[in-house]
N, C-alpha and C positions, 0 to 999 in steps of 0.2 A: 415684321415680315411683310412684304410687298407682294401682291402675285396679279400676275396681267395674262391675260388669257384671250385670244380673239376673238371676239363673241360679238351677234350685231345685238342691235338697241334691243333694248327689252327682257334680255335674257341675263346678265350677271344681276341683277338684285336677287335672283332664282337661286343663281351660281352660290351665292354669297347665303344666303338661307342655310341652303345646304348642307356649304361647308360648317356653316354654324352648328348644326345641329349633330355635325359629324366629328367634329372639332375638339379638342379641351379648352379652346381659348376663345375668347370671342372674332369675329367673325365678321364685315362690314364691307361695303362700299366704299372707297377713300372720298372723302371730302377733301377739298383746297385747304390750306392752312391747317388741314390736323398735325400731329404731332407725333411720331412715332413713339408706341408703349411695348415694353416688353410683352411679352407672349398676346399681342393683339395683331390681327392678320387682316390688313386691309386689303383690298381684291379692286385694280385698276375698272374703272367707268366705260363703258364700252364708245363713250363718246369723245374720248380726251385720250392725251399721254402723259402718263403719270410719274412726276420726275419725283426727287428728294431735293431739300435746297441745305444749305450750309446749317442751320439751325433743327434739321431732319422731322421739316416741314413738309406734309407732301403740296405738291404745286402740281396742278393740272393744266395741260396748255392745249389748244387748239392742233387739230392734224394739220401737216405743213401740208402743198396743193399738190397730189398726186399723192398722198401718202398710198402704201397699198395694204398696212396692216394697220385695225385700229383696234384696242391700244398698241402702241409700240413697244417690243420689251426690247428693240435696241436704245430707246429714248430713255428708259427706267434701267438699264445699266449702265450706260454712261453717267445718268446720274449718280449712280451708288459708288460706282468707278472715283469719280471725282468729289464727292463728299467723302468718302470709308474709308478708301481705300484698301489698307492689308487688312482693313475688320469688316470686311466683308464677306459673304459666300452667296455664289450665282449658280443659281440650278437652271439648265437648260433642258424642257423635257421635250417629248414627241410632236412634233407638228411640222406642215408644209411650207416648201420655203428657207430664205437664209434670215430671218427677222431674227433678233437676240443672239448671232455669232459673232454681228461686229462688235456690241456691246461687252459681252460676253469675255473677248478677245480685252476689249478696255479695262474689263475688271481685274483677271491676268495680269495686264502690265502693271496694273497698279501695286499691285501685291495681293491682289483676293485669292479666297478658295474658288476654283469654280467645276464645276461638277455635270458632264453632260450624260444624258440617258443612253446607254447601248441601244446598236443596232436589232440585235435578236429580242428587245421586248419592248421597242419601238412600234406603232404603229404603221409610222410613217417618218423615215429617220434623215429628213431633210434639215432641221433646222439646228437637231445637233450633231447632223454630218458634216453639217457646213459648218458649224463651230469645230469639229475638231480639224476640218481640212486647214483653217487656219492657226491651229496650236494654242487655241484659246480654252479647251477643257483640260483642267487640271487631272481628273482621274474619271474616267467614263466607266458607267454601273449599270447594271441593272438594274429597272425598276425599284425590287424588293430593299436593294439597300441602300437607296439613295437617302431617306430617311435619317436613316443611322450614324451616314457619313455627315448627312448636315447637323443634328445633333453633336456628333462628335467632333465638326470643325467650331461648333459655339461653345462649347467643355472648350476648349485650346484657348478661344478669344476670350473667356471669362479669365481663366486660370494666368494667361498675359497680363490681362490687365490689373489684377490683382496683385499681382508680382513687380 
């Protein structure tokens, strides 16, 4: 599990605490060249963009010059886009902005699940308004059962691949 959040310096190693302590899995900071492990939730760097590489490495690269969101969760679904594809699932939640709708939209074509939060328990329903404006959210939820649905689209990709 990948999760990038916009947050400035100093504050996702907090983030990442947190989640740990709130979590059933563990819980980190991604490092360069880690490895993605089942039920381990690495949490983007607030200094980097955090891709996946072919080997479902994470690779962290430099903000490109004007970037205006850091990290980028359009950079970290195009990744998963092009690594995953149809075994993938992109949750797009509350936040300002179109950041993670073009990505989002990438994941979509490819074959993923993607998954954007409703208006009414949105915060602020910019960034998955703007993924649904371009048809890149596969089933928009509210909040309470976003959860359930990602659970339930990784029961589908187990039971695939099994098969």
């Amino acid at each position: 599990v990948l999760g990038v959040q916009h947050m400035a310096d100093g504050f996702v190693d907090g983030l990442a605490s947190w989640l740990d302590a709130s979590c059933p899995g563990p819980v980190s900071v991604a490092v360069g060249g880690q490895r993605l492990e089942p039920g381990r939730v690495l949490v983007a760097p607030s200094e980097a963009n955090l891709e996946l590489d072919a080997g479902l490495r994470v690779r962290l690269r430099p903000p490109r010059p004007g970037q205006l969101h850091l990290p980028e969760v359009d950079a970290t679904f195009r990744s998963v886009a092009a690594v995953c594809g149809p075994r993938a699932i992109g949750v797009l939640l509350t936040g300002m902005g179109r950041d993670g709708a073009a990505g989002l939209l990438a994941m979509r074509t490819e074959g993923g699940h993607t998954i954007g939060q409703d208006e009414a328990t949105s915060a602020v329903w910019g960034m998955p308004g703007a993924a649904a404006a371009l048809d890149a959210v596969g089933a928009e939820l509210p909040l309470p059962e976003i959860a359930g649905a990602v659970r339930a689209g990784v029961d589908r990709l187990v039971e695939a691949g099994s098969g």
